[in-house]
KOLFI-763857 format. One line per 8 residues: their letters; for each residue x, y, z of N, C-alpha, C, CB. Coordinates in steps of 0.05 Angstrom, whole numbers, plus 5000, padded with zeros to 4 digits. Atoms other than C-alpha are relative to their C-alpha. Glycine has a CB too. Example, Ala and Ser with C-alpha at 12.3 -4.5 7.8 and 13.67 -1.06 7.14 Angstrom:
<rs>
AS) 5018 4976 5000 5246 4910 5156 5018 5024 5000 4980 5001 5025; 4984 4976 4999 5273 4979 5143 4985 5022 5014 5009 5009 4971 .
</rs>
This chain:
<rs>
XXXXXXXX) 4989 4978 5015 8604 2522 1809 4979 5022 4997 5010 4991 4972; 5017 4971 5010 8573 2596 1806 4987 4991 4986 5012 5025 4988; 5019 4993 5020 8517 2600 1761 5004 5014 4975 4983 5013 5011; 4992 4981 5013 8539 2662 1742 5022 4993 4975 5009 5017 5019; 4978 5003 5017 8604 2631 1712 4993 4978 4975 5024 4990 5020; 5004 5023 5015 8578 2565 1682 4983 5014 4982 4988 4975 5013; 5020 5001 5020 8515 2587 1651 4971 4983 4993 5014 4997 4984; 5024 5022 4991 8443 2553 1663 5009 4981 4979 4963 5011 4999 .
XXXXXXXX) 5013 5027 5016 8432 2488 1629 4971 5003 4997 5005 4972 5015; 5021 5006 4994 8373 2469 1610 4976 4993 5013 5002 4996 4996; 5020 5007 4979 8348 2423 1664 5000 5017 5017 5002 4975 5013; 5003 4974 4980 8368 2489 1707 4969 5010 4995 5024 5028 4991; 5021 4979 4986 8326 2530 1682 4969 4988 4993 5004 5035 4985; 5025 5012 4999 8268 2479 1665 4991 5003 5026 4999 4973 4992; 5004 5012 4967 8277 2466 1745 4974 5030 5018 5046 4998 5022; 5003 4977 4990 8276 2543 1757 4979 5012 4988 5022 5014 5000 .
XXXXXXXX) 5036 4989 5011 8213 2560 1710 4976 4986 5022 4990 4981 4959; 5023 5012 4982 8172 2508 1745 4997 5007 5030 5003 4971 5001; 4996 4990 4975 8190 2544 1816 4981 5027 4995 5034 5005 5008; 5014 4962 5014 8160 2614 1784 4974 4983 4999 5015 5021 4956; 5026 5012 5002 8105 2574 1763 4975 4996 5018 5007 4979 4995; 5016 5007 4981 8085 2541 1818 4994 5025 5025 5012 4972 5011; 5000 4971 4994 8098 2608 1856 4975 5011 5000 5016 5016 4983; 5023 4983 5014 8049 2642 1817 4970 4992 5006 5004 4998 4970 .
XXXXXXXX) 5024 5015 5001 7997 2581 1819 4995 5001 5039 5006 4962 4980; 5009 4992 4973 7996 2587 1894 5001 5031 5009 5016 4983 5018; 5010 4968 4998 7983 2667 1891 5021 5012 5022 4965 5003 5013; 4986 4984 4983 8048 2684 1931 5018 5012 4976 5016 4985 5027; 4976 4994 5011 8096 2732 1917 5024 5010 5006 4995 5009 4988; 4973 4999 4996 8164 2740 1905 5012 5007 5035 5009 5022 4977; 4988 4984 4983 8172 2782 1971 4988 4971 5027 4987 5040 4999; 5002 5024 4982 8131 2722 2011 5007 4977 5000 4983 4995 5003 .
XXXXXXXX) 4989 5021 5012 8164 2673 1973 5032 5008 5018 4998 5002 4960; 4963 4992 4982 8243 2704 2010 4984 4993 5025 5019 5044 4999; 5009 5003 4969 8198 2709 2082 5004 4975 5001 4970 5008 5010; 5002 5031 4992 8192 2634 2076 5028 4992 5006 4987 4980 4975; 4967 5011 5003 8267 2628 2062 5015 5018 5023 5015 5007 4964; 4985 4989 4989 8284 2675 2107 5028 5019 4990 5004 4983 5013; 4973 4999 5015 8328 2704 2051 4990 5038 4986 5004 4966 4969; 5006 4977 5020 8324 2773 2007 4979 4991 4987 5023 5008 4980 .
XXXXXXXX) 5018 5004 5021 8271 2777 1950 5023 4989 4978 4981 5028 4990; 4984 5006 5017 8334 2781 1909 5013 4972 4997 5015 5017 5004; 4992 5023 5002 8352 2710 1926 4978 4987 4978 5004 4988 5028; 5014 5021 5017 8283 2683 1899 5000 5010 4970 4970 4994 5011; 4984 4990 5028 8297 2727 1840 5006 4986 4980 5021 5008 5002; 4977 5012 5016 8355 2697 1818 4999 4969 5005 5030 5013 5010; 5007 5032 5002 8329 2627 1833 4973 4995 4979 4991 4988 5035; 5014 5012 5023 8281 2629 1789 4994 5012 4973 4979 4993 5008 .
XXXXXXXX) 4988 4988 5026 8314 2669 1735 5023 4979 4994 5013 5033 5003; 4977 5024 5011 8370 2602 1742 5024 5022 5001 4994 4982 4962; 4973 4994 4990 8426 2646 1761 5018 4994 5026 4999 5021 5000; 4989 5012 4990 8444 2609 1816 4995 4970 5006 5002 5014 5014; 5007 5025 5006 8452 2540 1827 4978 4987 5023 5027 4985 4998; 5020 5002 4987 8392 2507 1867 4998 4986 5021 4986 4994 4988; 5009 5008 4980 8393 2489 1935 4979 4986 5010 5000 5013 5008; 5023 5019 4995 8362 2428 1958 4986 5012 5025 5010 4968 5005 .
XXXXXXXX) 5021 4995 4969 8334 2452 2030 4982 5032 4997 5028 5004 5036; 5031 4976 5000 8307 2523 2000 4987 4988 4976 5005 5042 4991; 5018 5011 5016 8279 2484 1943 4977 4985 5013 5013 4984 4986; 5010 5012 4980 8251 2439 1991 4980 5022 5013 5022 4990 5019; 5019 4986 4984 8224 2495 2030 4976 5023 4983 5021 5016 5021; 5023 4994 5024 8188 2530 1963 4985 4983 5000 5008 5003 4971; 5010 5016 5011 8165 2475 1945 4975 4993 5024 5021 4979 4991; 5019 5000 4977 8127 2460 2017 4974 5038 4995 5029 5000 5037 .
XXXXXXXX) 5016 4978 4992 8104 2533 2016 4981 5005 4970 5022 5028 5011; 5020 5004 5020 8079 2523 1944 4976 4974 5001 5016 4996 4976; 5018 5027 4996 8036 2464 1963 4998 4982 4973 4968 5010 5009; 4996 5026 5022 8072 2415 1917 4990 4974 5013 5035 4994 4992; 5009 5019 4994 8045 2354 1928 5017 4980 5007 4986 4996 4986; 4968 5017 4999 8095 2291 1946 5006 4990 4980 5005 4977 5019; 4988 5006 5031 8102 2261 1881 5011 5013 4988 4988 4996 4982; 4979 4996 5017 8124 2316 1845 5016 5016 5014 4993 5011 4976 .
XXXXXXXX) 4992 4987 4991 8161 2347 1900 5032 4978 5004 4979 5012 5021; 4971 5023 4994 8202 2274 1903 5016 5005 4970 4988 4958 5004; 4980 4993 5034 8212 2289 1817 5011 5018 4993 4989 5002 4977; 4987 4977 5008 8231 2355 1826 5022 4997 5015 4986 5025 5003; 4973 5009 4976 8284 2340 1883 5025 4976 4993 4982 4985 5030; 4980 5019 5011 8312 2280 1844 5013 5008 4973 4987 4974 4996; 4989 4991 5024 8326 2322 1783 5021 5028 5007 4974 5007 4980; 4983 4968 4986 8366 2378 1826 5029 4987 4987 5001 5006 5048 .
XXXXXXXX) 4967 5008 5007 8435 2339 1814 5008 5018 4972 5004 4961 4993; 4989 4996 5023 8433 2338 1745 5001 5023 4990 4993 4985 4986; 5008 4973 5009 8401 2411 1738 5028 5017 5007 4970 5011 5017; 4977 4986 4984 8461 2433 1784 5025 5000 4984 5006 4985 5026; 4972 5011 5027 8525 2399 1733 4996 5025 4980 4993 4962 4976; 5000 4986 5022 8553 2447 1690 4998 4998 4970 5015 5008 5003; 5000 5010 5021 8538 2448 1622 5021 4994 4974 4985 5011 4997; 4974 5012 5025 8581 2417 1556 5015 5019 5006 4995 4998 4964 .
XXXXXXXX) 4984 4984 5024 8601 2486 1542 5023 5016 5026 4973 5028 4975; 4992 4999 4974 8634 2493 1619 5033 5010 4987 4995 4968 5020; 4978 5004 5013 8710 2479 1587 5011 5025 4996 4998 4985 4978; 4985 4973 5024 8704 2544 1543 4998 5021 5010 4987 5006 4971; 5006 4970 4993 8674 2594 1591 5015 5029 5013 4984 4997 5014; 4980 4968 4998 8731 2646 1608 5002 5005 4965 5043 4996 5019; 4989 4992 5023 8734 2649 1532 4967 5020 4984 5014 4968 4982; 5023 4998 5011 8666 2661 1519 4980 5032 5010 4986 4970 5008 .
XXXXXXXX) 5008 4974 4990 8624 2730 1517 4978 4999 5011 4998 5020 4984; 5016 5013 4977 8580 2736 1575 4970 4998 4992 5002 5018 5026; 5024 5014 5015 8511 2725 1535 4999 4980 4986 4990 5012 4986; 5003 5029 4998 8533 2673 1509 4993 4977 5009 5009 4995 5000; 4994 5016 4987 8536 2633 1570 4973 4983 5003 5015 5011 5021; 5047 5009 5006 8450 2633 1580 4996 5001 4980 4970 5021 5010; 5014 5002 5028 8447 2629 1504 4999 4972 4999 5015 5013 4974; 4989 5018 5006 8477 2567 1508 4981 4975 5007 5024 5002 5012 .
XXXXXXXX) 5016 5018 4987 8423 2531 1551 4976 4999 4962 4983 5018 5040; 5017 5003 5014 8373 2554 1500 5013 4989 4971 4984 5023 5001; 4996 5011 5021 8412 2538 1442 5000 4967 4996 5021 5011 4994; 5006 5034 4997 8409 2463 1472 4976 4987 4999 5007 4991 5024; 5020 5010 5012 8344 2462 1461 4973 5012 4982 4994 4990 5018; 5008 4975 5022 8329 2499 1402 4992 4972 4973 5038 5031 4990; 5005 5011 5022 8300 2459 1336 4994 5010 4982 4988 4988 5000; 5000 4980 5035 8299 2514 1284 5018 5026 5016 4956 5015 4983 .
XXXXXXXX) 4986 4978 4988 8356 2563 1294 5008 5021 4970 5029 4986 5019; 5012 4986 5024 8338 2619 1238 5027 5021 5014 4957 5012 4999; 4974 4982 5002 8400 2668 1217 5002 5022 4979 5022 4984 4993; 4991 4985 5018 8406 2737 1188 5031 5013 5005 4980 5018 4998; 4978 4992 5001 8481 2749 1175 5003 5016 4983 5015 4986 4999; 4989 4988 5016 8491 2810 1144 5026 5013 4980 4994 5006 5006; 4980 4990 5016 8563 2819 1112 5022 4967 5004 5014 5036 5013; 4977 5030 4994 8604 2742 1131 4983 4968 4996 5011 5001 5043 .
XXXXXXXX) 5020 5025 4995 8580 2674 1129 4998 4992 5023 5006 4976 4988; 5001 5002 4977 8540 2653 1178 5009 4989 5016 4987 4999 5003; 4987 5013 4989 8571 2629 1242 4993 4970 5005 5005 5014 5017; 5001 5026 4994 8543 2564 1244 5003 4986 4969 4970 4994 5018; 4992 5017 5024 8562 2541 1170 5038 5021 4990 4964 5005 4968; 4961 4997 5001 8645 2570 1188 5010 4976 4991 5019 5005 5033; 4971 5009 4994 8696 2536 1174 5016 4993 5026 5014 5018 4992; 4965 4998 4983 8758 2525 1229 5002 5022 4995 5030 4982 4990 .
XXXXXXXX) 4979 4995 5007 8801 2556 1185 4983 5034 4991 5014 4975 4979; 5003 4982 5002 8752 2609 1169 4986 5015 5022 4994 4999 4981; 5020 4978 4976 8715 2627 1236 5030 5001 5016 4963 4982 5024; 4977 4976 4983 8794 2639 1262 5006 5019 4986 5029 4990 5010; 5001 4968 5013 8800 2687 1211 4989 5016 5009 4991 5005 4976; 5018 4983 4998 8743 2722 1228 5005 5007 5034 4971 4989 4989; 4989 4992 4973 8773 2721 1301 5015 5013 5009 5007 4990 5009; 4972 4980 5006 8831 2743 1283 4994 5034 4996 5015 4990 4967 .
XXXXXXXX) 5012 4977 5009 8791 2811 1255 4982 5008 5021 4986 4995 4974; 5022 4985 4981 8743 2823 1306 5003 4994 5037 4967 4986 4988; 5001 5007 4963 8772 2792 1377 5035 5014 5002 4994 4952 5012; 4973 4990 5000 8845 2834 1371 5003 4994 5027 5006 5029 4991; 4995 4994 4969 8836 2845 1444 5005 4972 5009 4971 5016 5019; 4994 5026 4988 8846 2771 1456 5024 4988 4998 4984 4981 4991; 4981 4999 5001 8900 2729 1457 5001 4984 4984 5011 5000 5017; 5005 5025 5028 8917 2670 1401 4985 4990 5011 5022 4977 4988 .
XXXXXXXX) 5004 5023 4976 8906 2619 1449 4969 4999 5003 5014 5008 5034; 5024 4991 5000 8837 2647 1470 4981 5002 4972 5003 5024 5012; 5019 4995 5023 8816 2660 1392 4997 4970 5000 5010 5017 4971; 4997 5031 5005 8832 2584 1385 4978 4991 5017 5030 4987 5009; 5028 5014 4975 8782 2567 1446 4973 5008 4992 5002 5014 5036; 5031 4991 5005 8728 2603 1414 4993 4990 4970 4996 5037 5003; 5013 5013 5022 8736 2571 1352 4994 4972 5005 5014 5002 4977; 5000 5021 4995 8744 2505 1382 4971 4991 5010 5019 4998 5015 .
XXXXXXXX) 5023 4998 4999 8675 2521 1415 4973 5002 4980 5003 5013 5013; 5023 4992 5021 8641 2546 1359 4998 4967 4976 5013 5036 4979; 5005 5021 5009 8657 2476 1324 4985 4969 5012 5021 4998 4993; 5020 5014 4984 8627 2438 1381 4979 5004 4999 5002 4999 5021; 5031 4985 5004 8566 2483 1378 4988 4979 4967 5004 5048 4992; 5017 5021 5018 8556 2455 1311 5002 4979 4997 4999 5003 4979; 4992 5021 4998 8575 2389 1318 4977 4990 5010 5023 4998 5012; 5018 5010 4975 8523 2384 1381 4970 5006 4979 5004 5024 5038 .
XXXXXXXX) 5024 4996 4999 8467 2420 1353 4995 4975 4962 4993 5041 5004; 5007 5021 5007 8475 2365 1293 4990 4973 5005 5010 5000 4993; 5013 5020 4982 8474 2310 1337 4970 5003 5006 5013 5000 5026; 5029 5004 4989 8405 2337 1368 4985 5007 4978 4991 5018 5025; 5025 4998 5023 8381 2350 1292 4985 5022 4999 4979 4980 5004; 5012 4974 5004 8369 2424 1297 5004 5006 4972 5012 5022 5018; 4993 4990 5032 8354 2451 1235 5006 5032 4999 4971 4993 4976; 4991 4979 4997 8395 2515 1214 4983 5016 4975 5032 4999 5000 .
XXXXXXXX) 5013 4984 5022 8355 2567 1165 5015 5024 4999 4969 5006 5005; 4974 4971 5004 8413 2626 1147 4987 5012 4974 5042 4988 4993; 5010 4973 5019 8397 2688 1101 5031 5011 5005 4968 5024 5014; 4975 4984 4993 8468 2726 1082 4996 5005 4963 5035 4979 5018; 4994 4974 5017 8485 2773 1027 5021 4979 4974 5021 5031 5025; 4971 5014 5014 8521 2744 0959 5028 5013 5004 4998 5001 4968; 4973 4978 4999 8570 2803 0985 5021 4980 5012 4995 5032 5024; 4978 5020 4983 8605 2743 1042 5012 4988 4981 4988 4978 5020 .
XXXXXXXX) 4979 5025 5009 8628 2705 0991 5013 5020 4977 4983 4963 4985; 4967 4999 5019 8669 2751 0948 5013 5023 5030 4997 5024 4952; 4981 4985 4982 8697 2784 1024 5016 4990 5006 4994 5008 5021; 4986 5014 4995 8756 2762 1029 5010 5000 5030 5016 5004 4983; 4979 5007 4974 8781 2723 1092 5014 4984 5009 4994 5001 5018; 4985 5017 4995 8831 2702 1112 5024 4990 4986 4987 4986 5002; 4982 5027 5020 8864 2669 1046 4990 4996 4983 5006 4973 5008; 5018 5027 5026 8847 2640 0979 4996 4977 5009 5016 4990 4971 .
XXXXXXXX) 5000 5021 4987 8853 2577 1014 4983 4994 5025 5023 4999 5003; 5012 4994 4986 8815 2596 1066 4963 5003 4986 5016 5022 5011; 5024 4987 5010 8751 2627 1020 4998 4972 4992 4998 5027 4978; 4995 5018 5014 8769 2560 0978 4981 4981 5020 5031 4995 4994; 5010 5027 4980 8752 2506 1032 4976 5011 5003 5015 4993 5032; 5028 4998 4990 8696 2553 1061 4975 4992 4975 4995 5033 5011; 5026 5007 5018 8653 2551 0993 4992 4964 4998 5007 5012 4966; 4997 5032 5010 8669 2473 0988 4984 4989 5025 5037 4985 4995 .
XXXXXXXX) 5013 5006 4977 8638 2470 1057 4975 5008 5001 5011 5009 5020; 5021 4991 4994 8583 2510 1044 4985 4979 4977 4999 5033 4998; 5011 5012 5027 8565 2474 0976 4980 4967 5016 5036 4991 4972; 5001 5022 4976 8573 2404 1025 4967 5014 5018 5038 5004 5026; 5020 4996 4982 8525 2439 1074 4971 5000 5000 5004 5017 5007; 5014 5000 5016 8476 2460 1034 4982 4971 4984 5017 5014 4987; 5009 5038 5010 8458 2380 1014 4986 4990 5026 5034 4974 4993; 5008 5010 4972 8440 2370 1088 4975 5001 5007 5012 5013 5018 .
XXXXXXXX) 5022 4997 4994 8368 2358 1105 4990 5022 5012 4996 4985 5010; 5005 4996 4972 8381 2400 1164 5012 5030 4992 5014 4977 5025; 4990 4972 5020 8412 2468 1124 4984 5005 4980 5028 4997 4984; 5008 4984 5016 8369 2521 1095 5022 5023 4994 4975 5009 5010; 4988 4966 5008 8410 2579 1057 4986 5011 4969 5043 5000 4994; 5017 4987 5017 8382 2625 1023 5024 5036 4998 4959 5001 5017; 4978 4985 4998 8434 2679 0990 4995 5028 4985 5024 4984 4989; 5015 4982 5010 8406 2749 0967 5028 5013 4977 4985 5022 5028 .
XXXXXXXX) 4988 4991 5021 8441 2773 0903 5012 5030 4999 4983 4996 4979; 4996 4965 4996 8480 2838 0891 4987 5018 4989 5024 5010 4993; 5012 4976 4999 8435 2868 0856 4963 4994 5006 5009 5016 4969; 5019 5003 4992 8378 2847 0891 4981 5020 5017 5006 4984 5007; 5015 4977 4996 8324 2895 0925 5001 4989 5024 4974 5009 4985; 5000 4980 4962 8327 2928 0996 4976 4977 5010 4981 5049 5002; 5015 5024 4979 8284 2876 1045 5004 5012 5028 5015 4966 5000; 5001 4996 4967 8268 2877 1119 5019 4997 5019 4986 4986 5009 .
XXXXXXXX) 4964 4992 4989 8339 2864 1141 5017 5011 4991 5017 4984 5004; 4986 4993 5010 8375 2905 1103 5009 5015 5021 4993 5007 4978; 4983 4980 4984 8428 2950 1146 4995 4989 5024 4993 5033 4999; 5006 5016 4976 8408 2910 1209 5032 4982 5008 4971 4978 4991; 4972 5013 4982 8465 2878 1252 4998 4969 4997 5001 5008 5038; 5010 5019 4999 8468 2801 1256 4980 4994 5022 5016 4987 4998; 5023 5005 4977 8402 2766 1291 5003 4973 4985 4965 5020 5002; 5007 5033 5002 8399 2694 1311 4969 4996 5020 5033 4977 5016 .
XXXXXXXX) 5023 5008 4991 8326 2666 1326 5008 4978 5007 4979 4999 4985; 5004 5027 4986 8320 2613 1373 4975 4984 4996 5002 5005 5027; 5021 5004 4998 8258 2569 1364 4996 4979 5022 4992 4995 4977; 4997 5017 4984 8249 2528 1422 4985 4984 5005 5003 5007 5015; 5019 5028 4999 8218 2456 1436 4999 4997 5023 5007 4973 4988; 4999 5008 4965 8221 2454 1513 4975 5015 5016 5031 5013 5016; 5023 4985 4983 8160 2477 1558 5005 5018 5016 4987 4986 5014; 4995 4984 4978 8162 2532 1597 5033 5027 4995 5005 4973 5027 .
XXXXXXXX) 4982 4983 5013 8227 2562 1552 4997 5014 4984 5014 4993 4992; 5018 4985 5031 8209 2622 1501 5024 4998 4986 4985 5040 4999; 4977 4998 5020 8236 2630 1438 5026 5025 5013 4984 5012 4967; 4974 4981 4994 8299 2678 1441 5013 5018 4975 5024 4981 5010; 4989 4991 5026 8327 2728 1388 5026 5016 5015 4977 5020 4978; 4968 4980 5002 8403 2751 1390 5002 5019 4987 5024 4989 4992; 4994 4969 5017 8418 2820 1367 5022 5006 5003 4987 5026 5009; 4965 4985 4997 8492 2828 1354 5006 5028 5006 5017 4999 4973 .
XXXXXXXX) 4993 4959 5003 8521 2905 1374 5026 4994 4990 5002 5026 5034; 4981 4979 5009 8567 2941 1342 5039 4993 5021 4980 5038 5011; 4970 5005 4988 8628 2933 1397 4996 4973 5010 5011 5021 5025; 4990 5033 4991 8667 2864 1411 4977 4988 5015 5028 4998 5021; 5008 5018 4976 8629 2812 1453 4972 5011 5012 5025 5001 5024; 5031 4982 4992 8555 2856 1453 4993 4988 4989 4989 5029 4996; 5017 5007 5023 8495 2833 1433 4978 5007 5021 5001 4966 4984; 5023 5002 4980 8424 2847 1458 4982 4974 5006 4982 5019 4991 .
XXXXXXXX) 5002 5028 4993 8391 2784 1490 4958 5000 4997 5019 4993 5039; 5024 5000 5007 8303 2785 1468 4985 4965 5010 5001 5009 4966; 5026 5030 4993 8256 2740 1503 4972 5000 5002 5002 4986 5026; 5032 4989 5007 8197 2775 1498 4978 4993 4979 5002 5024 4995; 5018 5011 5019 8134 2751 1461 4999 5024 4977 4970 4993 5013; 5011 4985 5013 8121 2809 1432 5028 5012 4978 4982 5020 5019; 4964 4992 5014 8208 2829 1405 5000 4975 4985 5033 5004 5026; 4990 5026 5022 8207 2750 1384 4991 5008 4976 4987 4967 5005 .
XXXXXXXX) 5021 4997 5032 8145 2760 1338 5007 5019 4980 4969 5009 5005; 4998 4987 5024 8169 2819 1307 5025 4987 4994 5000 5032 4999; 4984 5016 5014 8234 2780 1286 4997 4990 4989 5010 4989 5003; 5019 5018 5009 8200 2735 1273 4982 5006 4966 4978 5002 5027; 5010 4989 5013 8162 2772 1222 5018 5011 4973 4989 5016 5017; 4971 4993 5017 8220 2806 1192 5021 4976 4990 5019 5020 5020; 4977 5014 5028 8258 2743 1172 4989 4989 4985 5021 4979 5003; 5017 5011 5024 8194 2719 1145 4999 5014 4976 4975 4998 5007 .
XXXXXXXX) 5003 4982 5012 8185 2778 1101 5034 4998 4982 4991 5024 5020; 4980 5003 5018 8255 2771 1082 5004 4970 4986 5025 5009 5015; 4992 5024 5015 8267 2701 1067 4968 4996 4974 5007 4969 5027; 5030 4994 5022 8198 2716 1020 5013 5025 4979 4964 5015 5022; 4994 4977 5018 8244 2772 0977 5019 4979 4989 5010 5031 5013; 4979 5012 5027 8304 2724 0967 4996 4970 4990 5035 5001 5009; 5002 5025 5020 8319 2667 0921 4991 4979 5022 5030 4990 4982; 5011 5034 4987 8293 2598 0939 5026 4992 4998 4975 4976 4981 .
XXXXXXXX) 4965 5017 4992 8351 2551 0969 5007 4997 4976 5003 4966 5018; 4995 5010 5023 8356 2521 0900 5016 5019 4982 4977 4992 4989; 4981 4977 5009 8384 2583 0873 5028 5008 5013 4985 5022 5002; 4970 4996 4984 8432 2583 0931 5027 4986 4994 4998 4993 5029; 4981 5023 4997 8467 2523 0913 5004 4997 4968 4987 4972 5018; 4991 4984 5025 8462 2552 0837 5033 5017 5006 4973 5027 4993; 4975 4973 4997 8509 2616 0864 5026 4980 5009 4992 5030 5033; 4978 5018 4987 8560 2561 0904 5009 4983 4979 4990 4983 5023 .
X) 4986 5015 5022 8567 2513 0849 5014 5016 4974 4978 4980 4988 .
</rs>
């Protein structure tokens, strides 16, 4: 399956860092790296950006022209399969907006996934019943069917990243919880979920008061930090836009850190969790 369509995995683009790598460590580049292959530059490119899926015989033939050695040229060659398989989130991807799809690798191996939601609760402590509301409001252009697939996803997302024991750290406004969505019944369950969540080793919230003072995210769009535990993967920060299904995609050392910076600075203005779970009860 395309690359393009699935969306790296992990062991992708672990596979496809260590190709750049070794690249680099044997002083060729990119443009002598295609001569070998006989291919465009643009092929080795996109092989070791993990947008396409990885060919055993030009892997094979990098790998010779990088002067891999045979051991790890037999460990890198026996891990092609699995790098190749699409990942969990395969099922959902005509539903899904197209940064998502490479978020998804890194969100698999993410162990602190830090959240400023400015006006909703954040999407990884929804509801069902309240992240199709919020579908309902912001994906018109879709169809039921389709809002349903993206919530169905978004409950796997958290489901999974409990399983692997990521811990979530969210920052949101006391404004989300008197916005109404959806339903009394709807707001109803979500607080009873959040209250629940909030108890979880693995759930930081921290909820800034209404009349609390201006901070480093104030008027800012939502941003999700990635923190990543895998070698050779940087952190990542999501920058929601303004129209449907946008967001800007940050992998840069220097864009993480100031995020980085800024949610520190903010989660240092509002209440300590303990106060959060004051406002909920």
């Amino acid at each position: 399956m395309a690359r393009e369509r699935s969306g790296r995995t992990v062991a992708h683009l672990v596979l496809a860092t260590r190709l750049k790598t070794l690249r680099e460590a044997a002083g060729m580049s990119r443009a002598e790296a295609a001569a070998v292959l006989g291919a465009h530059v643009a092929t080795v490119r996109r092989i070791e950006q993990a947008e396409t899926s990885l060919d055993e015989g030009q892997v094979h033939t990098l790998l010779t022209a990088y002067g891999a050695g045979a051991a790890e040229m037999e460990a890198f060659l026996g891990q092609l399969a699995t790098a190749n398989l699409p990942g969990w989130w395969h099922p959902w991807r005509s539903v899904m907006d197209a940064w998502q799809l490479d978020l998804m690798s890194v969100e698999s191996a993410t162990r602190i996934i830090r959240v400023w939601e400015p006006a909703l609760i954040p999407a990884l402590l929804r509801t069902p019943s309240y992240a199709r509301a919020v579908e309902n409001i912001r994906r018109p252009d879709l169809s039921p069917a389709d809002r349903d697939r993206r919530t169905e996803l978004l409950m796997e997302r958290q489901e999974r990243l409990r399983l692997q024991k990521t811990r979530i750290w969210a920052i949101m406004p006391a404004a989300a919880l008197r916005t109404f969505v959806g339903g009394a019944g709807v707001m109803a369950e979500q607080q009873r979920a959040l209250r629940a969540a909030v108890e979880r080793p693995d759930v930081t919230l921290q909820i800034h008061p209404l009349d609390g003072p201006c901070h480093a995210m104030t008027g800012m769009p939502a941003v999700t930090l990635y923190r990543v535990d895998v070698p050779g993967i940087p952190d990542h920060v999501v920058r929601e836009g303004d129209l449907r299904g946008s967001a800007e995609v940050l992998s840069g050392l220097q864009a993480v850190s100031a995020y980085h910076v800024l949610l520190d600075h903010t989660c240092v203005v509002a209440p300590h969790p303990n106060k959060s779970k004051e406002v909920l009860s």
